[in-house]
N, C-alpha and C positions, 0 to 999 in steps of 0.2 A: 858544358853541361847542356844535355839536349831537355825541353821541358816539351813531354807530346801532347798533342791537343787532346781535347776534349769538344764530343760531338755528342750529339741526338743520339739514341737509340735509333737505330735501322728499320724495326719494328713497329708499324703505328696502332698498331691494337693494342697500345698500353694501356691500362684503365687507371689514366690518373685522373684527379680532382685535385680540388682546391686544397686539399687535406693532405694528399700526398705528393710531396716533391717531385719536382723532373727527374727523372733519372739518367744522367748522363755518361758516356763511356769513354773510357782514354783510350791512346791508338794501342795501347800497350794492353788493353783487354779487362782494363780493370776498371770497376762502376762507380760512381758516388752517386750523390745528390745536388741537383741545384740551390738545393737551402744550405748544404754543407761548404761549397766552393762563393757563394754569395758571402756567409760570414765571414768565411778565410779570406776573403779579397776584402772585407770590412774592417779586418781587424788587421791586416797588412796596412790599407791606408791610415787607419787609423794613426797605429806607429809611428809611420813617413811621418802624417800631419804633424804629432807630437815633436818628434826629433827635429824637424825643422820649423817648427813656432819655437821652440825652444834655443833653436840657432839663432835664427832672428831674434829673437830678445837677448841674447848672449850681445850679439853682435852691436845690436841698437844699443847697451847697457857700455858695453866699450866705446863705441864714437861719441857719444855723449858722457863720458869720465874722464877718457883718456887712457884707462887703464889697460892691459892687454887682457882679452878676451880670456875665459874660464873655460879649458877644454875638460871634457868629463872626467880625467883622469887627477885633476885639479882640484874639479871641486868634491870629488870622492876624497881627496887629502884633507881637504879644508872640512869635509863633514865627517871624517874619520872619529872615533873612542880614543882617548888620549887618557887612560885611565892612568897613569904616573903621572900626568900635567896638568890634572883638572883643577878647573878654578873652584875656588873655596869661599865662601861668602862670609862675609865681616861685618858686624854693623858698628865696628869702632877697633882701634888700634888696640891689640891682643884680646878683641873682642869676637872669636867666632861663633859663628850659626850653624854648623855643625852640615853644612848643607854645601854638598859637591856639582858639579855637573862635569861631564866628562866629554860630551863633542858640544858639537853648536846647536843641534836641534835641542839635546839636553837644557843646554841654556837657554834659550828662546825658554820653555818650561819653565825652568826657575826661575825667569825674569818676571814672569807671570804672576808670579804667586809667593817669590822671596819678601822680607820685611820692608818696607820701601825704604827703612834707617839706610840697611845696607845697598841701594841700589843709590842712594847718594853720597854713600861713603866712598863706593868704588867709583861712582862716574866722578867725582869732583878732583879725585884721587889720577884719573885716566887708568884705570886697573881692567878694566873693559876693553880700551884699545888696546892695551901692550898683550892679553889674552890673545886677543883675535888676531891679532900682530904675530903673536907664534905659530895659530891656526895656518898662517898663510893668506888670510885672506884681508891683501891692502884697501878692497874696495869696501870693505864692511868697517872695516878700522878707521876710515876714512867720513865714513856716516855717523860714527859714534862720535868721534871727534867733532863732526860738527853740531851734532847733540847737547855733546859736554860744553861746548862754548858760546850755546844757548843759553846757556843757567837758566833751565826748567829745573822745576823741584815735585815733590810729591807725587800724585797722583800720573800727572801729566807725564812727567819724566818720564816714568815707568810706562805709561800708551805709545811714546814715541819712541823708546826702546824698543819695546815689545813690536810694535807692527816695522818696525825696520829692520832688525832682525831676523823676524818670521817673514819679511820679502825678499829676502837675502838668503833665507835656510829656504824657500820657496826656487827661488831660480836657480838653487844649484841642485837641487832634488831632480 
């Protein structure tokens, strides 16, 4: 793939200002703008910077677990709608709440805002790990589990679910 340059106009009697952009020419005879190729090269780095702070956090996240790293195609599985496998909230044994969540970001949501009954029914229960356990995802299953063997209750439970989770549905988004 040949990418041809882009130069000056040849012309210096152009009557730019401050107001109006460079106007720049490819070899290939077609014009843009300096403000137009300045964002396009912003919004390419941009990207780059993204994809790879988000590598390095992938990667930092693995040497410090143990666990093998989460390639995109991964954690698209593990953020996937599992609408026939959603977890079902309880707040007692044949006791439902009527209340679904169907991927993980879902969840994060419900945990938010479900009865706290049922957020220590299922964590005391491990109904949270063996969920996310089918999700695929051993490293989140692994932070709830160490949650649950906390024995938080109430309120707190529910803060330390929720912001572990939504850092977990964060690094794989």
């Amino acid at each position: 793939m040949v990418i041809p340059a882009i130069t000056k106009p040849r012309d210096t009697n152009t009557h730019n200002t401050n107001f109006v952009p460079d106007v720049l020419i490819c070899d290939c005879g077609c014009t843009t703008t300096k403000t137009y190729i300045d964002w396009f090269t912003s919004i390419i780095c941009d990207l780059m910077g993204n994809v790879i702070k988000k590598q390095l956090r992938t990667e930092k996240v693995s040497e410090a677990t143990g666990f093998p790293m989460v390639d995109e195609e991964k954690a698209r599985a593990i953020l996937r709608k599992t609408p026939g496998n959603a977890f079902d909230f309880f707040i007692g044994m044949n006791q439902p709440l009527g209340i679904m969540a169907d991927s993980l970001p879902d969840f994060c949501e419900k945990i938010a805002s479900v009865d706290i009954k049922s957020i220590e029914f299922h964590t005391s229960r491990g109904d949270f790990e063996s969920w996310i356990h089918f999700l695929g995802d051993h490293e989140l299953e692994r932070r709830v589990r160490l949650i649950r063997e906390s024995n938080l209750a109430g309120e707190e439970l529910r803060q330390r679910l929720y912001t572990t989770i939504k850092a977990r549905n964060d690094e794989l988004l």
